[in-house]
N, C-alpha and C positions, 0 to 999 in steps of 0.2 A: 551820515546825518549831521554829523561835527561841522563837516565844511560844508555841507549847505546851509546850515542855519548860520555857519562864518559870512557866505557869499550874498545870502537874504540881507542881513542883519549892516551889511557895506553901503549898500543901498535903500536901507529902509527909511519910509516918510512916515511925519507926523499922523495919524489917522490910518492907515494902511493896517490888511489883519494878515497875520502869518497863521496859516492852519497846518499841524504836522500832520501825515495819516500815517507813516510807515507803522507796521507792529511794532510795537514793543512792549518793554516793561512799566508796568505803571509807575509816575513818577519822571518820565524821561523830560518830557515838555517841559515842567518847571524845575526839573532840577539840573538841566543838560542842555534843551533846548534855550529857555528863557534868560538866561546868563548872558549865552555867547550873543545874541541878539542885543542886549541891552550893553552888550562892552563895545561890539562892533558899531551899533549908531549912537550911543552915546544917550538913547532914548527908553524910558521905563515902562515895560510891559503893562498893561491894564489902567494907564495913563496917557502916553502918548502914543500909544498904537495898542492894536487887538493882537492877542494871542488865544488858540483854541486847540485841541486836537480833536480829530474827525476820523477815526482808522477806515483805510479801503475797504471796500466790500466789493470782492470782482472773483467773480468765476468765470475763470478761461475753458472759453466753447461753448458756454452757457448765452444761448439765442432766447432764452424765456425770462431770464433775470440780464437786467442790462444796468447803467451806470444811471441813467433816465430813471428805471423804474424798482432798484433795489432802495429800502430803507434806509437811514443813515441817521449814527449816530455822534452826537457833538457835545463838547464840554467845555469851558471857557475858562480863562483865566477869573474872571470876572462874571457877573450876570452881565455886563454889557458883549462884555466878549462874546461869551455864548448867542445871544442874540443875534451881534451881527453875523455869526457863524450862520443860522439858521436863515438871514435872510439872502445870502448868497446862495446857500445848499436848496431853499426854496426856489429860486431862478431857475437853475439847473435843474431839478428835477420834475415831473412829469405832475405830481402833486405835492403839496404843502404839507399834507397829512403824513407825509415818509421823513419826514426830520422829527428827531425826536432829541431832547437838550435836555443834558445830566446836569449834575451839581459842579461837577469838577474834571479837568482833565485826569485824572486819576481812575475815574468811572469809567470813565469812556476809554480808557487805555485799560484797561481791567477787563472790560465787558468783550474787547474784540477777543481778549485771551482766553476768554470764560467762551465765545464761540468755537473758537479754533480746538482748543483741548478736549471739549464738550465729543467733538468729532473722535479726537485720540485715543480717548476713551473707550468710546463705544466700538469706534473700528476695533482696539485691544482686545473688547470683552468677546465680541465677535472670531476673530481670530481666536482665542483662545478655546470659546466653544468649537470651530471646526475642529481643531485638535483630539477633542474629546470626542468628537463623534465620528471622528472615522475611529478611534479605540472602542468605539460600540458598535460599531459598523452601523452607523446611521447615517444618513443622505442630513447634511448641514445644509443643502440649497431647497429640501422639501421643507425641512424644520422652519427657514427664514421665509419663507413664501406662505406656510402655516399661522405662524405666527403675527405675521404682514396684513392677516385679515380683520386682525381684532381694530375697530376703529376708533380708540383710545388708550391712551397708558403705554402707547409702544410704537416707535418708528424704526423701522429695519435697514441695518446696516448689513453689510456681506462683506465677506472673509477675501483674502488674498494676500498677496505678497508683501504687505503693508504699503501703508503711504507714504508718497513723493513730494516732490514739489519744497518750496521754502514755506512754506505754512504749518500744517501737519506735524512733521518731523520734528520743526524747529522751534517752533512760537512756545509750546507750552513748558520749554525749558527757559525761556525768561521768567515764567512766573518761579520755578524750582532755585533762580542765578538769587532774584530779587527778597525771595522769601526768607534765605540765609542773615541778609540782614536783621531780620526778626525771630531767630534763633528757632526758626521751623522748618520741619523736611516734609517735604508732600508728596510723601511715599506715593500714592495713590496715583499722581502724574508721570512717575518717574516708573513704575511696574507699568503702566500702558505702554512709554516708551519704550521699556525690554521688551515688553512681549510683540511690539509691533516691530522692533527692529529682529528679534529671530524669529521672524516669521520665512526671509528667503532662505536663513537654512533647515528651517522647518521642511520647504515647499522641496529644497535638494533633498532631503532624505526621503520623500516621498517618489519624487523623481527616480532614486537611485532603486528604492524599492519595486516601482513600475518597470521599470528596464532593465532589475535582473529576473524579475521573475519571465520576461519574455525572452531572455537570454543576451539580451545589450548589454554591450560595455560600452562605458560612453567614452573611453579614452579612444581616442581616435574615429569616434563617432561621428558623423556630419548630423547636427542639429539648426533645425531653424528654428529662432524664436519669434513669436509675431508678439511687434511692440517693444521701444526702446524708450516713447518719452513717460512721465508719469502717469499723465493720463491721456485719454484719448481726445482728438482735436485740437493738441499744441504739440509744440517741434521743442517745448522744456524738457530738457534729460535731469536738469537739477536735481541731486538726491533721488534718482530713479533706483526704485528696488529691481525694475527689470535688468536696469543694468548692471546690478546686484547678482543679480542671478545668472548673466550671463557670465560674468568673470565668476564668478563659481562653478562652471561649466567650463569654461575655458580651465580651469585650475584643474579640473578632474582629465584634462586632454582633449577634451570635447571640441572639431571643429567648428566652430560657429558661426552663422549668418544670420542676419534679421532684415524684416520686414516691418516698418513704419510710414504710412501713408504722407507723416510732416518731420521726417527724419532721414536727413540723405546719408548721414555720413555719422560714425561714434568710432570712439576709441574705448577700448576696452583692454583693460589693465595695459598700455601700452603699446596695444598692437591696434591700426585700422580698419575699420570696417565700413562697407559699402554696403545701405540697404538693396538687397534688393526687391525687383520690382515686381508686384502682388500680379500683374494681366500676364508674367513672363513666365512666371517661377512656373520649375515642376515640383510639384510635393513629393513624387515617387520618388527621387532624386536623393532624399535627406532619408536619415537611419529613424530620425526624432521628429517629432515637432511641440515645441513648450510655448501654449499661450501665454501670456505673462501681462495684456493689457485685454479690459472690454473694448471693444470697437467696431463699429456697425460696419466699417471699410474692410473688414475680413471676409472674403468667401466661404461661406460654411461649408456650404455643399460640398466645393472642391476638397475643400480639409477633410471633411467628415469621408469622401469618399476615394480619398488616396489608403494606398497601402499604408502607407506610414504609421506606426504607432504617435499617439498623441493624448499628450497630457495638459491638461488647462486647468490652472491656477486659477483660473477669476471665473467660469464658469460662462464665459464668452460664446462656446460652441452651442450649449445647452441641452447638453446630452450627459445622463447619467454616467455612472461607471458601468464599463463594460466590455469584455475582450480586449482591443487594442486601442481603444479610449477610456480615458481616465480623466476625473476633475478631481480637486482639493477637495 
């Protein structure tokens, strides 16, 4: 961010608006951004040119929510700032009515993290009720569908391996870096992050549990897992819990192979791997099989109707626990 707003800031004209969108911590645009931009042209922010921050708002494989027709929000250095933010963001977008213009970039760098954590959260609290309801032996995927119906006061998250990607995982520890300065801990963001980060060794002991009561050892095991990027529909492994859980499987001796539709190739803890291919594979062939992403490019049928014991984390196959399937 340093050196683009170095490389912006070389070339910047009088009149010209610089919009930052990456996440971050509030605070970054005018105390980080706005400097180096007014050293490198020699020119004063909210005087001789615009400054704004505008955070992305992009979900990858998302065909219903596009760039066109998601919301967006902006904050200016200035009320003029903001403005011109909003008359550009207006051009671009499919209506007028989807810009919405805060007080300050501050707000607006706040509010993307108050989205982001919002999700961390909830994915946490989630997870954490699965745990407690297989200790009751209660079906978490009835309870969240149960739940699901009520048409207020409640929007349903589901349980898994926690979340991937640079969003999720990482955003809501800027607000936790930032808050230090103000002599406050935000316990409350930072227990979502525990609980969402042991979630894949949660989902291993489940695992290990399911494969010895069928009498698996997984040390020299052949397992496939279906799914290596974080979610389904991108080829990002970034921070993939699947691939969490594979080197956790590898680490137990587990020989492993996976299957991702937009994934040809991963390394896992230093060794390579070649997906492979979903119209090729036998299922009868592997000791295991660990879902570890949802994804409509899975063959159910075939999974569900191989020998193979199989255990699904995300709930992907849609099939209760039972015999030689199992879910979280």
């Amino acid at each position: 961010m340093r050196d683009a707003a170095a490389t912006v800031g070389a070339g910047l004209r009088r009149g010209q608006l610089v919009i930052l969108q990456s996440t971050t911590y509030p605070g970054t645009t005018e105390e980080i951004v706005r400097p180096i931009l007014e050293e490198r042209s020699g020119l004063r922010a909210g005087v001789d040119f615009h400054l704004a921050y505008s955070p992305e708002r992009v979900d990858p494989a998302n065909t219903t929510w596009t760039l066109a027709n998601t919301p967006k929000v902006c904050g200016g250095i200035t009320p003029e700032c903001g403005e011109m933010t909003r008359v550009l963001l207006t051009a671009i977008l499919d209506d007028a009515s989807l810009v919405t213009v805060v007080g300050s970039p501050k707000v607006a760098e706040l509010s993307k993290l108050a989205e982001n954590t919002y999700r961390a959260v909830n994915i946490a609290y989630v997870n954490e009720l699965a745990m407690l309801a297989h200790e009751m032996d209660v079906d978490i995927w009835e309870v969240m569908e149960a739940a699901a119906t009520k048409p207020f006061g409640f929007q349903p998250f589901l349980p898994g391996i926690g979340p991937g990607g640079q969003c999720i995982p990482v955003n809501p520890y800027y607000i936790s870096w930032k808050a230090r300065e103000f002599d406050f801990h935000t316990s409350f963001i930072e227990l979502a992050g525990d609980i969402n980060l042991r979630m894949t060794n949660y989902v291993m002991h489940r695992i290990h549990s399911f494969t010895t009561r069928l009498g698996i050892q997984l040390s020299g095991a052949r397992v496939l897992c279906l799914g290596a990027a974080f979610k389904a529909g991108v080829s990002d492994v970034r921070n993939s819990r699947a691939v969490r859980v594979m080197e956790l499987l590898q680490d137990e001796g587990a020989d492993i192979a996976f299957a991702d539709p937009l994934v040809d190739a991963l390394e896992v803890d230093g060794r390579e791997h070649k997906a492979v291919a979903l119209d090729t594979v036998a299922f009868d062939n592997f000791d295991l099989i660990v879902v570890l992403v949802r994804n409509a490019a899975w063959p159910i049928e075939a999974v569900l109707g191989s020998a193979t014991p199989t255990f699904d984390a995300v709930n992907a196959l849609g099939v209760a626990t039972a015999g030689t399937h199992e879910r979280l």
